[in-house]
C-alpha positions in Angstrom: -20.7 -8.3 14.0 -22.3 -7.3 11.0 -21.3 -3.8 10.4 -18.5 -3.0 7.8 -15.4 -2.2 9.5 -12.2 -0.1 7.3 -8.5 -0.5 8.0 -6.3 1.8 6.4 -2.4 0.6 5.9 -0.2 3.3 4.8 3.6 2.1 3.6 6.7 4.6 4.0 10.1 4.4 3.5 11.3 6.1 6.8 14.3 7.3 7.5 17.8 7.1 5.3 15.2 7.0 2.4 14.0 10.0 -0.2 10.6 11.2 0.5 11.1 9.4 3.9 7.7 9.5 5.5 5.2 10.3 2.4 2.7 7.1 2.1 4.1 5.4 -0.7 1.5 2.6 -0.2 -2.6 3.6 0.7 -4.8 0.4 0.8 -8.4 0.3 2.7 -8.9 -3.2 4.0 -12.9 -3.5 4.4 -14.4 -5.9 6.1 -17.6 -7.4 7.6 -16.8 -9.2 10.5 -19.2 -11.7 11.0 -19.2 -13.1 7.7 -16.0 -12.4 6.5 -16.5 -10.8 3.3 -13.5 -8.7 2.5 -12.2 -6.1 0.4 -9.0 -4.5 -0.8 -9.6 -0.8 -2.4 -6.4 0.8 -3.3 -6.0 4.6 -3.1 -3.2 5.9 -5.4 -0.4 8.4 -3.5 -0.4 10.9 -6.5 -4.1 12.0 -6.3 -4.5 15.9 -6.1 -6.2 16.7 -2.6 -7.1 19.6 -0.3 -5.7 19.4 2.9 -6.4 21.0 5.4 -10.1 20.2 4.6 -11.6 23.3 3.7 -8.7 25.2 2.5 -7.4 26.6 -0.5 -4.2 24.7 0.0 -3.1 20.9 -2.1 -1.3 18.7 -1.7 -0.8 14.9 -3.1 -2.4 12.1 -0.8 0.9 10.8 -0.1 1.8 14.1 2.3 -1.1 14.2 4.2 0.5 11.4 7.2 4.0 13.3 7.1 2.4 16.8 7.5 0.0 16.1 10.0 2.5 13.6 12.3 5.2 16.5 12.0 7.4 13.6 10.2 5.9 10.8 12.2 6.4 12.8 15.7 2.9 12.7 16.3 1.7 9.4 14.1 -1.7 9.4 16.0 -2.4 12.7 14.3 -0.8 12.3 11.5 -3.1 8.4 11.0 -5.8 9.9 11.8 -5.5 12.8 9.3 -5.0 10.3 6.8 -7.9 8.2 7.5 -10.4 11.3 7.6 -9.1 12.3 4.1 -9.6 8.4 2.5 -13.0 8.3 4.3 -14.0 11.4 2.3 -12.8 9.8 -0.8 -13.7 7.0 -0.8 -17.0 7.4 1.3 -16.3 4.5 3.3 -16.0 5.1 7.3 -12.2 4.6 8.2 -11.5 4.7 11.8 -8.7 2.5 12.2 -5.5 3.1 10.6 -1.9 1.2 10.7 1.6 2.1 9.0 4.6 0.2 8.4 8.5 1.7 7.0 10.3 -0.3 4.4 12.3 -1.7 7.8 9.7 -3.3 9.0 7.9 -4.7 6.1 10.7 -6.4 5.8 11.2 -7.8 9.3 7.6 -8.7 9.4 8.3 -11.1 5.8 11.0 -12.9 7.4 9.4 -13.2 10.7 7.1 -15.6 9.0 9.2 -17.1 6.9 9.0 -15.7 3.5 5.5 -15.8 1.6 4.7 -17.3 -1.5 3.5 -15.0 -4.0 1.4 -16.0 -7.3 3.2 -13.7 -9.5 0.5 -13.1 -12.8 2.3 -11.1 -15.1 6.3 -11.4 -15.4 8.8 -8.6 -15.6 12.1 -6.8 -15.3 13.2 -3.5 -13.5 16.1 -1.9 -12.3 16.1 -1.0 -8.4 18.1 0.6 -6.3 20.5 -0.8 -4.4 19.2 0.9 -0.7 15.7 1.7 -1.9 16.8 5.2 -2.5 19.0 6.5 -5.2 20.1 9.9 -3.5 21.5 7.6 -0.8 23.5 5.0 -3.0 23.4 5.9 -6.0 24.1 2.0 -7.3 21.0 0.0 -9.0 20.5 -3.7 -9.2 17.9 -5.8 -11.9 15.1 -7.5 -10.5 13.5 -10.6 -12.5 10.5 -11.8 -11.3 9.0 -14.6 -13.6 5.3 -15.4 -14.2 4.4 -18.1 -11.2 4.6 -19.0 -7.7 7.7 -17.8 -6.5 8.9 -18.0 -2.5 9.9 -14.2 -1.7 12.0 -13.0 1.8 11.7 -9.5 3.0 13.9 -7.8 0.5 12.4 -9.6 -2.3 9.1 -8.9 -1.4 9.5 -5.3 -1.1 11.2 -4.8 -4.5 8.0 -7.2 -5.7 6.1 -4.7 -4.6 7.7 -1.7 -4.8 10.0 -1.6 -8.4 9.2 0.6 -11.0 12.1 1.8 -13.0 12.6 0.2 -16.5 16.0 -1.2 -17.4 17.0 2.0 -19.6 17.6 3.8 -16.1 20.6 1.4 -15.6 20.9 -0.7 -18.6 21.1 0.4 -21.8 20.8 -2.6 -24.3 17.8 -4.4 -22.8 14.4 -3.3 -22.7 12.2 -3.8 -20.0 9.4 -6.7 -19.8 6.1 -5.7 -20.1 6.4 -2.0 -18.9 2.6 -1.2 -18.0 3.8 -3.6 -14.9 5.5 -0.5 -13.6 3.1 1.9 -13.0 1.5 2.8 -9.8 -1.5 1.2 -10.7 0.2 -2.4 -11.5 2.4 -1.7 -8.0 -0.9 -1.1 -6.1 -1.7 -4.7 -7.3 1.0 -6.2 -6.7 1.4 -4.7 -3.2 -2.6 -6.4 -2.4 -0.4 -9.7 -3.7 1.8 -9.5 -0.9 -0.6 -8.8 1.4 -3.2 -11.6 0.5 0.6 -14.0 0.9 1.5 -12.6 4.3 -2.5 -12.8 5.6 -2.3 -16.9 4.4 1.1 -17.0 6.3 -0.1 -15.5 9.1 -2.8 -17.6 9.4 -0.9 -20.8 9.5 -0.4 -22.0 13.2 3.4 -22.7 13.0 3.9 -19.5 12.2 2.6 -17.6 15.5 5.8 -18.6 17.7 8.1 -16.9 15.4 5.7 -13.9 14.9 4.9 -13.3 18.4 8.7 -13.3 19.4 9.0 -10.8 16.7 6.3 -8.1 17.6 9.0 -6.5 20.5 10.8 -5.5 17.2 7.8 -4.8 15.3 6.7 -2.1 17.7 9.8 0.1 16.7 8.3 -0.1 12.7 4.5 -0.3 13.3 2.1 2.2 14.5 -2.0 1.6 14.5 -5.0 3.0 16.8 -5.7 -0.4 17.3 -4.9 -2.3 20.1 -2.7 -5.5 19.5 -5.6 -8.0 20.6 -8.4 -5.9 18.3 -5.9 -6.1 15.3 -5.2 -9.4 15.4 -8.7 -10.1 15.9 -9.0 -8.5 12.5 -6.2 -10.0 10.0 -7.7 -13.1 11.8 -11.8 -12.2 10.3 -9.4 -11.1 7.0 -10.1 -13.7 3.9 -8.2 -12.8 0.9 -8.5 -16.1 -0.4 -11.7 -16.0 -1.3 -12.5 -15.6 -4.9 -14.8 -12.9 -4.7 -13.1 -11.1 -2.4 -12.2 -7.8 -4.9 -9.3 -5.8 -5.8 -10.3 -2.4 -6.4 -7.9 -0.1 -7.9 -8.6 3.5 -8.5 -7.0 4.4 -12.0 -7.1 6.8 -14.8 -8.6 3.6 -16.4 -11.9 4.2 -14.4 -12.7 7.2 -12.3 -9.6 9.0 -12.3 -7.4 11.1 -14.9 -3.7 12.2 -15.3 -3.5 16.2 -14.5 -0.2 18.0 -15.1 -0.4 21.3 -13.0 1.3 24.5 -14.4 4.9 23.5 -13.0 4.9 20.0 -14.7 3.6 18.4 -11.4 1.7 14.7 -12.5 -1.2 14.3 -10.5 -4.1 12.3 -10.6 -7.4 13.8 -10.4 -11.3 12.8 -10.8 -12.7 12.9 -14.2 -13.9 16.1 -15.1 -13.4 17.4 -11.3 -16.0 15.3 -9.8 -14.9 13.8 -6.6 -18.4 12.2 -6.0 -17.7 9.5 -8.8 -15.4 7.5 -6.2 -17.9 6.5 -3.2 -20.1 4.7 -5.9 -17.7 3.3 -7.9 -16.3 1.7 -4.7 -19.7 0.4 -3.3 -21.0 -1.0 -6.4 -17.7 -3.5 -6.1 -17.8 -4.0 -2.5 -18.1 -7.4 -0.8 -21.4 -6.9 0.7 
């Protein structure tokens, strides 16, 4: 129908990986079904936020799922704590929810055979070699160069994930344009793979391969939705479409870096007003 309807997908690393079940990825899909005007708001991990609601106690964004699911033991609570807390920020009514580990981001890339990314801005990182340096402490360069490049699960994830320069494990070369590893650039870049995997998706020869897949994909995925009602979804999805917007929240815009008394980076609304977000979202919605 006609009303806007929110998806929130939340990205963790699960376990084997530091940090294992804090939401390193928070992007709202919104979408009006009927005409299938969509938009991609992204939600950084290191905003400063009360949770519980109502109590004196903080926390960053990113901690909300793995406190409230009890470390994914109870993911229905824990999603649905999540969603309450972006719907308050962003204003926006998020009932739906879905999360994904590293593991399954993966699986679900080379189910459909790789994705072909428009990579916009080049550069160079170091990353580790298992995703998490307290668990092999070895680090590999990744080189991504400015074009259409064909990714696989592993490359797609350190696409979307890498953000150490090359002075962590190298140094005599300087990293390529730096500013590309920020949270904010990441937050991009992760909407990137997700407008490739959509278009992928999308393509008829890939459903056999996907559907044989989603027996695995269970063990890795968790949503409120029901399988039909989120296919039904990614299927009203059109990232394609060139006004379809990316909508970052950023210390560019509405946000500002906040370093509490221990050293702690966080981000925080300018000047402490949280009702800046809802309006700066809806004015760039797809209506």
């Amino acid at each position: 129908g006609s009303d806007r309807t929110n998806l929130l997908i939340m990205g963790y690393g699960g376990l084997g990986h530091n940090g294992a079940f804090l939401t390193d990825s928070n992007v709202v899909v919104s979408l009006i079904p009927n005409t299938h005007h969509t938009s991609l708001i992204s939600v950084p991990r290191d905003l400063w936020v009360t949770y519980p609601q109502g109590s004196a106690q903080r926390t960053k964004l990113n901690a909300i799922y793995a406190i409230a699911s009890n470390n994914t033991a109870n993911s229905i609570a824990g999603g649905d704590a999540a969603a309450a807390k972006i719907s308050l920020i962003t204003g926006l009514d998020v009932k739906y929810w879905m999360t994904i580990n590293f593991s399954g981001f993966r699986d679900l890339i080379n189910t459909i055979g790789g994705v072909d990314v428009n990579v916009q801005t080049p550069f160079n990182a170091c990353y580790p070699a298992n995703d998490n340096p307290d668990v092999n402490p070895n680090w590999t360069i990744v080189n991504f160069k400015k074009g259409l490049q064909h990714m696989d699960g592993e490359t797609a994830i350190r696409y979307a994930r890498a953000r150490e320069p090359l002075a962590v494990c190298s140094n005599t070369v300087a990293s390529e344009n730096q500013a590309q590893l920020t949270d904010f650039a990441r937050s991009q870049r992760q909407q990137d793979i997700m407008k490739a995997a959509l278009a992928k998706v999308k393509q008829m020869s890939t459903w056999p391969s996907f559907f044989n897949a989603l027996t695995a994909l269970q063990k890795t995925i968790y949503t409120n939705l029901s399988l039909s009602d989120l296919a039904r979804f990614v299927l009203a999805m059109d990232l394609n479409n060139p006004n379809t917007p990316h909508i970052g929240l950023t210390n560019g815009n509405v946000l500002q870096d906040v370093y509490l008394s221990d050293g702690t980076y966080t981000l925080q609304p300018q000047n402490g007003d949280w009702g800046l977000i809802p309006p700066y979202i809806k004015q760039r919605l797809y209506n």
